[in-house]
C-alpha positions as CSV (number, residue, x, y, z in Angstrom):
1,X,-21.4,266.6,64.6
2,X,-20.9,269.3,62.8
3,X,-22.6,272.5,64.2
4,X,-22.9,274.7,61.5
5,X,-24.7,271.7,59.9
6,X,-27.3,270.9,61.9
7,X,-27.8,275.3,62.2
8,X,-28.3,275.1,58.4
9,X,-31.0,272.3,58.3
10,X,-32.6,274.2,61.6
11,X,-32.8,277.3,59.5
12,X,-34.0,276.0,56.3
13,X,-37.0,277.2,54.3
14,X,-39.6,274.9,53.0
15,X,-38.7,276.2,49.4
16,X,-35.1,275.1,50.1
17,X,-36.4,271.4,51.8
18,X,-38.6,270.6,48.3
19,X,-35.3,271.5,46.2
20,X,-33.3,269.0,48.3
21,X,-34.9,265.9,47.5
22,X,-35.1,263.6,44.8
23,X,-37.7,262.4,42.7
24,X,-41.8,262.6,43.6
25,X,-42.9,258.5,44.3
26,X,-46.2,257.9,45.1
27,X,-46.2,256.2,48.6
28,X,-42.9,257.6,49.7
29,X,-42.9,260.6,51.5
30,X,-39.4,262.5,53.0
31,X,-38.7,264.0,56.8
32,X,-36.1,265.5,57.8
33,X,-35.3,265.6,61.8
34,X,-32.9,268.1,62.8
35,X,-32.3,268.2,66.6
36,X,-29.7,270.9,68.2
37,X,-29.4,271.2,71.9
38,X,-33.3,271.9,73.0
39,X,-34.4,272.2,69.4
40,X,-35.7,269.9,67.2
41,X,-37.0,270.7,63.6
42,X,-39.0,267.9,61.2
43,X,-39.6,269.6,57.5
44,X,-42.0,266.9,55.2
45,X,-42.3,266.3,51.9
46,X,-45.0,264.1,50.1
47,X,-46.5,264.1,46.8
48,X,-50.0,265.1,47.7
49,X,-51.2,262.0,46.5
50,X,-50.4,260.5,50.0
51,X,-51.9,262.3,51.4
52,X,-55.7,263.5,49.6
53,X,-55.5,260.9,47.3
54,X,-55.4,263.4,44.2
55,X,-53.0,265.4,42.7
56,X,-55.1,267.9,40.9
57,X,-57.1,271.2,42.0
58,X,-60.4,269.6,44.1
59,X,-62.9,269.1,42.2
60,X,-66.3,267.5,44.0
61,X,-67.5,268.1,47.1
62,X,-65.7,265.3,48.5
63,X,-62.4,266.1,47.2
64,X,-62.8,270.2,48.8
65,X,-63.6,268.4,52.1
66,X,-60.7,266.4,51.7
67,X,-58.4,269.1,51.1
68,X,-59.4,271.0,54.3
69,X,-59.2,268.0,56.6
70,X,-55.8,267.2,55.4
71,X,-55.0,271.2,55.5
72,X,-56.7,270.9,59.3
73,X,-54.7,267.5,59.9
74,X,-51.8,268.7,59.4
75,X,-51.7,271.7,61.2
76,X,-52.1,269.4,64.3
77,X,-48.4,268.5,65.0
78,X,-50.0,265.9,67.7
79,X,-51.5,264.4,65.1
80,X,-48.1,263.2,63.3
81,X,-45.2,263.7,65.4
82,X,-44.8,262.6,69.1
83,X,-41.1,262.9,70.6
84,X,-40.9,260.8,73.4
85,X,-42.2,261.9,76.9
86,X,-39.7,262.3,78.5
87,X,-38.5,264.8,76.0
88,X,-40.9,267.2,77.6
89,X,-41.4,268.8,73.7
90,X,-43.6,271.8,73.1
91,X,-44.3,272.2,69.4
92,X,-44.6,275.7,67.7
93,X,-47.5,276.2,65.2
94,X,-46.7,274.7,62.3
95,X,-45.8,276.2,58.6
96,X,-48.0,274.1,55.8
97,X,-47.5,274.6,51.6
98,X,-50.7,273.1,50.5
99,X,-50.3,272.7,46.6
100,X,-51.9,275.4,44.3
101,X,-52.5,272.8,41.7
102,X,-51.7,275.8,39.3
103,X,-49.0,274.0,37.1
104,X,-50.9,270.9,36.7
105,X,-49.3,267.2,37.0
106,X,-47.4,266.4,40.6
107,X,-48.1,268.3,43.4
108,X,-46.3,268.1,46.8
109,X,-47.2,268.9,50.4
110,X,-44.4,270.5,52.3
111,X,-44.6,271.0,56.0
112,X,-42.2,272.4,59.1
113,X,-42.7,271.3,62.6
114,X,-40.7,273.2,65.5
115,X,-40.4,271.8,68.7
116,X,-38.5,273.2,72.2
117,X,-37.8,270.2,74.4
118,X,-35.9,270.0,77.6
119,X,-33.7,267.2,76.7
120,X,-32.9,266.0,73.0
121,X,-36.0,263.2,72.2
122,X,-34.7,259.3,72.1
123,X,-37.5,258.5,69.9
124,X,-40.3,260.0,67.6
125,X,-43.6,258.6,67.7
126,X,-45.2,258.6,63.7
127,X,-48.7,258.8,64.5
128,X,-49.4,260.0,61.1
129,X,-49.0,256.8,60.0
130,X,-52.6,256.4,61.7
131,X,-54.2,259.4,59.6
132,X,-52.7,258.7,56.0
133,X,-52.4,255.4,54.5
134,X,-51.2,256.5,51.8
135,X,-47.5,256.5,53.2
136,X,-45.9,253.6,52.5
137,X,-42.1,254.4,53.1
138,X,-40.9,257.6,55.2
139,X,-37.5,258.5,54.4
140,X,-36.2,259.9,57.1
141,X,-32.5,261.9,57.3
142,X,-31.4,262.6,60.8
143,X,-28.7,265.1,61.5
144,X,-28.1,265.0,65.4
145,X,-25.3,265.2,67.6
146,X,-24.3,261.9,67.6
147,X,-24.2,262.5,63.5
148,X,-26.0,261.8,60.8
149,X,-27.9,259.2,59.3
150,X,-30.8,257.9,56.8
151,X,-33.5,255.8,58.1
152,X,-36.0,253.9,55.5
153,X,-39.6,253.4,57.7
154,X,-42.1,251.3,57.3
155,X,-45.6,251.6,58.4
156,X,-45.9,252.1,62.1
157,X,-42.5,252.1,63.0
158,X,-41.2,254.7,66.1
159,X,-37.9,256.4,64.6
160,X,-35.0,256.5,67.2
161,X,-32.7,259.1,67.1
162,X,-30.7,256.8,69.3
């Protein structure tokens, strides 16, 4: 594997991670999982459809409370991502773009999740699956050092990095 790859996707911004990918589809979200010796990086991507179930600036009372449990939600990396135990992963506080709403039409949610682990993780646990039904795919790219690789996931399923 390429390291100079894998030290570009580590460094990435979430400005630079939203430019990457492709078009917004409602139900399909993006990760990307970098993992360099004890590092490991996951950015997301998802229209915020997925995940409030709106796309627009909130608007009732139940659409503001929405908005800050998802903001809440997904500042808990616990929450969404679980590398295997034996791993031994500590994540770093998370870096969430909530949408501003200010253009009008789609809206995205970006995230980056930082984790230090002892040994590169065999397998990530998706528990966000659990918290936001509105993912149906998760388009996952992997750049590790056994290479690189695109993953479609369906609902529930663990990614291996293996």
């Amino acid at each position: 594997m390429n390291k100079l790859l894998i030290a570009a996707l580590l460094s990435l911004g979430l400005s630079n991670v939203a430019a990457a990918h492709g078009a917004h589809v409602h139900g399909v979200a993006e990760i990307d999982i970098a993992i360099e010796g004890k590092q490991l990086l996951i950015t997301l991507e998802s229209p915020a459809d997925n995940l409030l179930g709106f796309e627009h600036a909130p608007k009732t009372a139940a659409e503001k409370a929405t908005f800050k449990k998802v903001s809440e939600q997904l500042q808990n990396t616990a929450a969404l991502f679980v590398p295997d135990a034996a791993a031994q992963c500590k994540a770093a506080t998370p870096v969430v773009k909530m949408p501003d709403f200010g253009k009008g039409g789609h809206s995205d949610i970006d995230a980056e999740y930082r984790f230090e682990c002892a040994t590169p993780p065999n397998n990530i646990s998706l528990t966000l699956w659990k918290n936001f039904a509105g993912f149906k795919t998760i388009n996952a790219n992997l750049a590790t050092a056994q290479g690189q690789k695109q993953l479609k996931l369906k609902a529930g399923q663990v990614l291996n990095l293996k």
